[in-house]
C-alpha positions in Angstrom: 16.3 -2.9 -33.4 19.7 -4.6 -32.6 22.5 -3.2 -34.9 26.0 -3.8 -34.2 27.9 -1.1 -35.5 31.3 -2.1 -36.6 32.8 1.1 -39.2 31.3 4.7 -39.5 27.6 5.2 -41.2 25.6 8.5 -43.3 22.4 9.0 -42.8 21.0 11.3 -45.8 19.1 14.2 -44.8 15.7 13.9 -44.1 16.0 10.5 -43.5 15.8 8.6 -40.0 18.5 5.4 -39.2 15.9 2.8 -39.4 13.6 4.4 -42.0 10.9 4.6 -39.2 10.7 8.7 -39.1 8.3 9.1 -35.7 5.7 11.8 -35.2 4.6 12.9 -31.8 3.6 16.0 -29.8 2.8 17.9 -32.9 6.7 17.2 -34.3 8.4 14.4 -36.2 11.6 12.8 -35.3 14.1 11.5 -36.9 16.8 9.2 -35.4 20.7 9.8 -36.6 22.4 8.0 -33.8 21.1 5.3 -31.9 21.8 4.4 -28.7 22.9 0.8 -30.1 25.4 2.7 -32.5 27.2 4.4 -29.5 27.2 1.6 -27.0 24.8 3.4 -24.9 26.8 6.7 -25.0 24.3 9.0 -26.7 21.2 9.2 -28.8 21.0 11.3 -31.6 17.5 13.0 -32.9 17.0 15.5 -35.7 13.1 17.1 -34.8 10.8 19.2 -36.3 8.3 21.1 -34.5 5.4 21.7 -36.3 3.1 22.3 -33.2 3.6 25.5 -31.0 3.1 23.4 -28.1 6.6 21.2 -27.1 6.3 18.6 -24.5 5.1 17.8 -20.9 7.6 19.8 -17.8 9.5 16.6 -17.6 12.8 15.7 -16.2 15.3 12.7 -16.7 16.7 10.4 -14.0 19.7 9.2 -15.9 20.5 11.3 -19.2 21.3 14.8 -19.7 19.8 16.6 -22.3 21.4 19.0 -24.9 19.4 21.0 -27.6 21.0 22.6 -30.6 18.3 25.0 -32.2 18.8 24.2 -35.9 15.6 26.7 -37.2 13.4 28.6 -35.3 12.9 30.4 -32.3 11.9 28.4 -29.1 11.6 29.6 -25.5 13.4 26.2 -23.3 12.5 26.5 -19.1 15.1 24.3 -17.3 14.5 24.4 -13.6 13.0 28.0 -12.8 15.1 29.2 -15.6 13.5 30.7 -18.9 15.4 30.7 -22.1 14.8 32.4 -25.5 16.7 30.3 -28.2 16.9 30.8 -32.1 18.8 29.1 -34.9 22.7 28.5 -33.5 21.9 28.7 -29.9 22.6 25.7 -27.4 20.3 24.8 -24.4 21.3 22.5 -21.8 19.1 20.7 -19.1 21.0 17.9 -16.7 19.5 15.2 -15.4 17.2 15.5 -12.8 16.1 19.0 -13.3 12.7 19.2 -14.9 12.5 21.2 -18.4 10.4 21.8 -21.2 10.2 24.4 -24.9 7.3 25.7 -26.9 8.7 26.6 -30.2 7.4 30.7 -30.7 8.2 31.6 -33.9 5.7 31.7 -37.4 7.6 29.5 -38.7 8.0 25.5 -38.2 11.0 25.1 -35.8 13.9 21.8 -36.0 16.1 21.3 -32.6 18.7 18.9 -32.4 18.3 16.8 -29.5 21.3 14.4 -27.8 20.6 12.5 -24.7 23.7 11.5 -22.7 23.9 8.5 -22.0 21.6 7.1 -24.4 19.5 4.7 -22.1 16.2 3.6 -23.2 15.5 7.1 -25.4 15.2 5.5 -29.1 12.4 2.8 -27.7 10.3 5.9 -26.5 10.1 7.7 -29.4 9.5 4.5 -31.1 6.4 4.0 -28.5 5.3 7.4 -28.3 5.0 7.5 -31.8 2.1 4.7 -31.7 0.5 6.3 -29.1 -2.9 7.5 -31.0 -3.7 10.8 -29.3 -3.0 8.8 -26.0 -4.3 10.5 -22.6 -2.2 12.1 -20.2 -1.9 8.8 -18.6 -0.4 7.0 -21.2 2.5 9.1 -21.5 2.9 9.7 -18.4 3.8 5.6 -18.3 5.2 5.8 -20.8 7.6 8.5 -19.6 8.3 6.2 -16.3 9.1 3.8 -18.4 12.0 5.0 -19.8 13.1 6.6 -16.6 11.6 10.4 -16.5 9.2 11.7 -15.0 5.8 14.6 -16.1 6.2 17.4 -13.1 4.2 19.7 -14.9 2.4 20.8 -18.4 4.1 21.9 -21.8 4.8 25.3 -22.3 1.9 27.2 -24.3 2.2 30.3 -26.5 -0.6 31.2 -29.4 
């Protein structure tokens, strides 16, 4: 969706920038800034993580990933580092270095996520999100698609 953004915008809480709130991986996602608002410069994503399970060991060619840990307590690996992150810590994965999080608290878990720069991250969530229950090898496309790449599984705790 093709919005030129020409003054500041709100988006009310629990609601997504185009209305089109996405669910995926056992978590919903809600787009606050799009990579059309900022030019390309970042992409903004308010999540929820209702699953325990977070996504595929994956790594970006082009953005940088930053995750603010809004509720909830999450263990993040970036590279061969393992982090344990609750509400009010920041986790940091560059491009190019694979990474992954299970969220391990009882209760459901929300993460901020910001890609920098932006590139093609809105029209996968929007894609993933119509995915029904696809196999491995659909996201795994999918992922190439928009430039990263599935070097390993998700995280699992019980």
């Amino acid at each position: 969706m093709e919005i030129k953004v020409t003054h500041g915008f709100k988006i009310e809480a629990g609601q997504d920038r185009f209305n089109e709130k996405v669910t995926f991986l056992g978590g919903t996602y809600e787009c606050k800034v799009s990579a059309n608002d900022s030019r390309g410069g970042i992409c903004v994503y308010d999540t929820f993580n209702m699953d325990k399970e977070g996504p595929p060991f994956h790594f970006h060619y082009t953005q940088d990933e930053w995750c603010y840990i809004l509720e909830g307590e999450f263990v993040f690996k970036v590279g061969d580092d393992i982090f344990n992150a609750k509400a009010g810590d920041a986790v940091f994965a560059p491009r190019q270095i694979p990474h992954t999080y299970s969220r391990v608290s009882e209760t459901n878990g929300r993460i901020l996520l910001v890609f920098q720069p932006a590139g093609t991250m809105d029209e996968f969530f929007q894609q993933a999100g119509q995915l029904p229950n696809g196999t491995l090898r659909d996201f795994e496309r999918l992922y190439r698609i928009h430039g990263m790449e599935i070097v390993g599984p998700p995280l699992k705790f019980e």
